[in-house]
C-alpha angles and dihedrals in degrees: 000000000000086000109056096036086060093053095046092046090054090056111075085178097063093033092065099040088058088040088055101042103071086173096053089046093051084041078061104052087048100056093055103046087050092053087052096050089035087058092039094055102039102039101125097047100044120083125247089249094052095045088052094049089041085058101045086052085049095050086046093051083048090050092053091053095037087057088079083055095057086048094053102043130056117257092237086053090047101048105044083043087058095044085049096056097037079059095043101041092045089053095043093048095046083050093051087041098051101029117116086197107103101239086189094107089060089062102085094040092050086049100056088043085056099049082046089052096053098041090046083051094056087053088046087063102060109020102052113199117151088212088062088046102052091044092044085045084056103054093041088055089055096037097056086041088070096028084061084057115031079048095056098044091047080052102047081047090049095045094057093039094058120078123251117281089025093084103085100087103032091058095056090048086051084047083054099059100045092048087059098046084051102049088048102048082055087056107041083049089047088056100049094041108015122111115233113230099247 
């Protein structure tokens, strides 16, 4: 993802073709959230290989859209943003790995923040207030904090739950999950601390 939004952002030729082309962008969005929902449904009948490739399509896809984010914000912003929720996101998902505390009861709660959170964010799009952002920002903050690890410990259990030689696609669907919780959690932090280039 880092990757290929790095390479996008340093093309100012690319960068505007995708800018200008609203159709192409949305295109974009689309094609990722339908890989998501595409892995998610056919887990158990896809192979290892094709669920790997499925999910590097997918992080490359994220990379074209999260060049616009490395253009808007400044690099220093960026980059400790990203420091802070690596930190964050590793010690959320070893306590959620290691706690004997059932985190299950979490589930229901985490889910309907999360349906809030992207609702509020469609709002968000076309009606702009700093005042909704920061708050939506917030709660997404707070919402991806317990998804990182409600998600690691309902792994772990299904991890040990699955017979041997099952596991394959499973675990790059997990990794997944916890790829989007952390990317989310970056950009809902990004939103509420990073500094805008002028």
């Amino acid at each position: 993802t880092a990757s290929v939004a790095f390479l996008v952002a340093g093309s100012p030729a690319i960068t505007l073709a995708i800018a200008r082309n609203r159709i192409f962008f949305w295109g974009l969005l689309l094609a990722q959230l339908g890989i998501v929902v595409f892995l998610s449904a056919r887990v158990h009948k896809l192979s290892p290989a094709a669920a790997g490739s499925l999910f590097i399509a997918y992080s490359g896809l994220t990379g074209l859209t999260f060049a616009f984010v490395l253009l808007a914000y400044t690099g220093a912003s960026v980059a400790s943003t990203f420091v802070v929720t690596a930190g964050m996101f590793g010690s959320l998902a070893l306590f959620g790995t290691v706690t004997s505390k059932s985190l299950e009861g979490w589930g229901q709660f985490l889910f309907m923040g999360l349906i809030g959170v992207v609702l509020a964010s469609v709002v968000g799009i076309f009606w702009q207030n700093d005042g909704l952002q920061f708050i939506i920002a917030f709660c997404g903050v707070i919402v991806f904090t317990g998804l990182t690890a409600y998600d690691a410990q309902r792994l772990r259990n299904m991890a040990l739950a699955l017979p041997d030689g099952q596991t394959g696609s499973y675990a790059i669907v997990g990794a997944l999950t916890l790829y989007l919780d952390f990317v989310n959690l970056f950009l809902m932090l990004l939103r509420l601390f990073g500094g805008r280039r002028d």
